[in-house]
C-alpha positions as CSV (number, residue, x, y, z in Angstrom):
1,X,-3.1,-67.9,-160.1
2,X,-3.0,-67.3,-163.8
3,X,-4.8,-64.7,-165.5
4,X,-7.6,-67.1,-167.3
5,X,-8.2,-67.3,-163.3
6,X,-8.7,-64.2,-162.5
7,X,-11.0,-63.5,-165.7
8,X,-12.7,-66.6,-164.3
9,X,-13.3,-65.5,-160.8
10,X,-14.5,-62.1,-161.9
11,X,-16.9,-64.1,-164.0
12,X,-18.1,-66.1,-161.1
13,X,-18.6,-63.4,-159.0
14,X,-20.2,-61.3,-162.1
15,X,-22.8,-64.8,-162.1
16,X,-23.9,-64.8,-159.0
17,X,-21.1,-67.5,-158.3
18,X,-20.9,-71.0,-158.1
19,X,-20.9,-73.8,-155.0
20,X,-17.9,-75.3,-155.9
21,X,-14.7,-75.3,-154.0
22,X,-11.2,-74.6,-155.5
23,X,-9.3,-77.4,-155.9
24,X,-6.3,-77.7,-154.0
25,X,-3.7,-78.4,-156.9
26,X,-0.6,-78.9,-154.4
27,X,1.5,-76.0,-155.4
28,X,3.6,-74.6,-152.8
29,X,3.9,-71.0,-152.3
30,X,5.8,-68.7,-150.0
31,X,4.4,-67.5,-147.2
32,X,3.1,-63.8,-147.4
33,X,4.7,-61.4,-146.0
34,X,2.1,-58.7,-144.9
35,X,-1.6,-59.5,-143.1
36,X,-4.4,-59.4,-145.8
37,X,-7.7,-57.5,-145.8
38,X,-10.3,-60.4,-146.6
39,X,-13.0,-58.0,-146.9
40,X,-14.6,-57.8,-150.7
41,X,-13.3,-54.7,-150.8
42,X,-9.9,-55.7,-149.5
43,X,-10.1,-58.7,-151.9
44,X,-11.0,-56.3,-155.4
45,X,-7.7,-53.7,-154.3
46,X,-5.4,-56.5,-155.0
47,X,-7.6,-58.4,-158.0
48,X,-7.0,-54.8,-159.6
49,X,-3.8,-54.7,-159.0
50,X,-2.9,-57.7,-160.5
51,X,-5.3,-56.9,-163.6
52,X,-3.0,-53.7,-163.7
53,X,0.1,-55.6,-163.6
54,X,-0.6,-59.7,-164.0
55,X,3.5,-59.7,-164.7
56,X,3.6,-58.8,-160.8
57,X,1.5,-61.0,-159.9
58,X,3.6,-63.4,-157.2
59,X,4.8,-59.7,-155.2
60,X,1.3,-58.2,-155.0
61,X,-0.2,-61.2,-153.3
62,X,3.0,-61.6,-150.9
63,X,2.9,-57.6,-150.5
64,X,-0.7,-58.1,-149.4
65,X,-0.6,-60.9,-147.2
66,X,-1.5,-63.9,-149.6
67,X,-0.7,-66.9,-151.3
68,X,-2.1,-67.7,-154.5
69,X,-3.8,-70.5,-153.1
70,X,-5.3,-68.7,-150.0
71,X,-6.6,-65.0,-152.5
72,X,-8.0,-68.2,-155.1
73,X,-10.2,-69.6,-152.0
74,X,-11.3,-66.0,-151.2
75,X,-12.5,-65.3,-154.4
76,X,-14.7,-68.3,-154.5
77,X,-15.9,-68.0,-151.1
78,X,-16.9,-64.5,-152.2
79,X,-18.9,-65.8,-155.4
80,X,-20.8,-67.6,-152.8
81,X,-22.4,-64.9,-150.8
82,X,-24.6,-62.3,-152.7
83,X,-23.9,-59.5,-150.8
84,X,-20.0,-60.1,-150.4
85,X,-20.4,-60.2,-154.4
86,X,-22.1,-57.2,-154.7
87,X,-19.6,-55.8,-152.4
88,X,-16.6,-57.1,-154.5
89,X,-18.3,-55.7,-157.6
90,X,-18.7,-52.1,-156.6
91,X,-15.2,-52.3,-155.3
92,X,-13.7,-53.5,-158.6
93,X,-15.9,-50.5,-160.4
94,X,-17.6,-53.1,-162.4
């Protein structure tokens, strides 16, 4: 996920979010190697610590337990629900 993505999915959520789905764009990533918190606030720990380090990107996702793909589709299933925005936005301090 490329920065312009994050920025986007911090938009979304900002928003009130959006009904559409990420598109799979085939990319193949290795598998994680820790098990992920998918709760907002779970979610906003490692969007901030990309934000803090977007160079680092590929190891905080596999630290956490995610693929890019996998912490992409969180995000936008997150921009979908009000109250798991809400939730994601306190997190992130916003």
């Amino acid at each position: 996920m490329t920065r312009f993505s994050m920025i986007l999915m911090a938009a979304l959520v900002a928003c009130g979010g959006n009904n559409a789905a990420p598109a799979d764009d085939g990319a193949k990533t290795e598998a994680p190697t820790a098990k992920k918190d998918t709760s907002p606030a779970g979610v906003a720990k490692v969007a901030k610590a990309i934000k803090a380090s977007p160079d680092k990107q590929g190891e905080i996702l596999k630290s956490n337990g995610w693929t890019a793909a996998e912490f992409e589709t969180a995000l936008w299933e997150i921009a979908q629900d009000a109250a798991k925005s809400e939730a994601y936005r306190k997190a992130l301090g916003a």
